[in-house]
C-alpha positions in Angstrom: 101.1 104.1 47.2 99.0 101.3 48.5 95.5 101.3 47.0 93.6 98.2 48.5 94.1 97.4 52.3 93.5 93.4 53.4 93.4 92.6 57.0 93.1 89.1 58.1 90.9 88.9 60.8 89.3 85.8 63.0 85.6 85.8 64.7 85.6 86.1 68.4 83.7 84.0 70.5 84.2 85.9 74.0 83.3 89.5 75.0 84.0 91.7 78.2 86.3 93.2 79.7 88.2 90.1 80.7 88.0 88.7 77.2 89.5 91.7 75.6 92.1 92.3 78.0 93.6 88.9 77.4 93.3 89.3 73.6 95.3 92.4 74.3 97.9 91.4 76.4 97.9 88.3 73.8 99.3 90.9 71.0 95.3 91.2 69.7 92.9 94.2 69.2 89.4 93.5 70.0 87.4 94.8 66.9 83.3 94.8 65.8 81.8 94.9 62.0 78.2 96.0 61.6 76.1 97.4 59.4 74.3 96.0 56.0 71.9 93.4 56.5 74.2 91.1 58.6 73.8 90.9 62.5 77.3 92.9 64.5 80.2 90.3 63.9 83.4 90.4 67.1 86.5 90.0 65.6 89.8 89.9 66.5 92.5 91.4 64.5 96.8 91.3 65.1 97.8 94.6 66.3 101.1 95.0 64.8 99.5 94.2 61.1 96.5 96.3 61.7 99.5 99.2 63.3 100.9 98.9 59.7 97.8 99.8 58.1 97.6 102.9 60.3 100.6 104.5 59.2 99.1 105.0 55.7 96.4 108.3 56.3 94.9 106.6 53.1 93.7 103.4 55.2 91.5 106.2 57.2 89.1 106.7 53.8 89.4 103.7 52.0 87.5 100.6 51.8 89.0 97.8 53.1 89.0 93.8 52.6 88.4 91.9 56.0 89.7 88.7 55.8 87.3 86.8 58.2 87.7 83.4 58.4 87.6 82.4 54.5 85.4 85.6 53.6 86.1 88.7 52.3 84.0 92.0 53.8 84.6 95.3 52.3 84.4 97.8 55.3 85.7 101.2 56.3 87.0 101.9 59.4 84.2 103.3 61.2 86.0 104.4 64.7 89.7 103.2 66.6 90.6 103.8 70.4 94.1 103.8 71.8 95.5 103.8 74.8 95.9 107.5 76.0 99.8 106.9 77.3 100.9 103.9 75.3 101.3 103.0 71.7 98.7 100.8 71.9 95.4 99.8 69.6 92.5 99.3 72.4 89.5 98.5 70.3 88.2 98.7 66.4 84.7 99.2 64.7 84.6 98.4 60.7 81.3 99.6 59.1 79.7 97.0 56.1 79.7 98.5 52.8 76.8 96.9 50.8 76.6 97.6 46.9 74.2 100.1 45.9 73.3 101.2 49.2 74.7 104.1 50.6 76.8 104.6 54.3 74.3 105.8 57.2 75.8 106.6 60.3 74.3 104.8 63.5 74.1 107.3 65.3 72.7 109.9 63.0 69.0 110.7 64.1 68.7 112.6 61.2 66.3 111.7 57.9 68.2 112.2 54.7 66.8 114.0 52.4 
């Protein structure tokens, strides 16, 4: 069994709809990283690697190695759309893990206690 996950990944310039459906149609998956102290980061990542990954229910709950142009990110995979008829991989979000801090969900209102 696999226990560390890499995924090569490249920074994006574009965004939009047009941007991503050409990355897509390109073989692509339009992705974000965000969190930590970092501003959001677009990537793009290859769908058939990041496909791969997804067939192992461990790559759901593990922290991962983004490969992003000559840096390595840990990150978990945060949330992943698909196309609703087609094997396809629409869009990614990876979520910054940063040492001694722990994970806060963005959209959690709540204060921890």
């Amino acid at each position: 069994m696999k226990a560390s996950f890499e995924i090569k990944a490249e920074p994006r310039q574009d965004a939009g709809k047009g941007a991503s459906r050409r990355l897509r149609h390109a073989g692509k998956v339009p992705a974000i990283l965000y969190g930590g102290t970092e501003p959001p980061s677009n990537i793009v990542l290859d769908h058939v690697e990041l496909a791969h990954h997804l067939e192992h229910e461990a790559f759901y709950s593990h922290i991962l190695k983004l490969q992003i142009g000559g840096t390595e990110q840990p990150a978990i995979l945060k949330d992943l759309q698909r196309h609703p008829a087609k094997r396809q991989i629409m869009h990614a979000d990876f979520q910054r893990v940063v040492a001694g801090r722990g994970i806060i969900d963005v959209g959690d209102n709540s204060v921890p206690d």
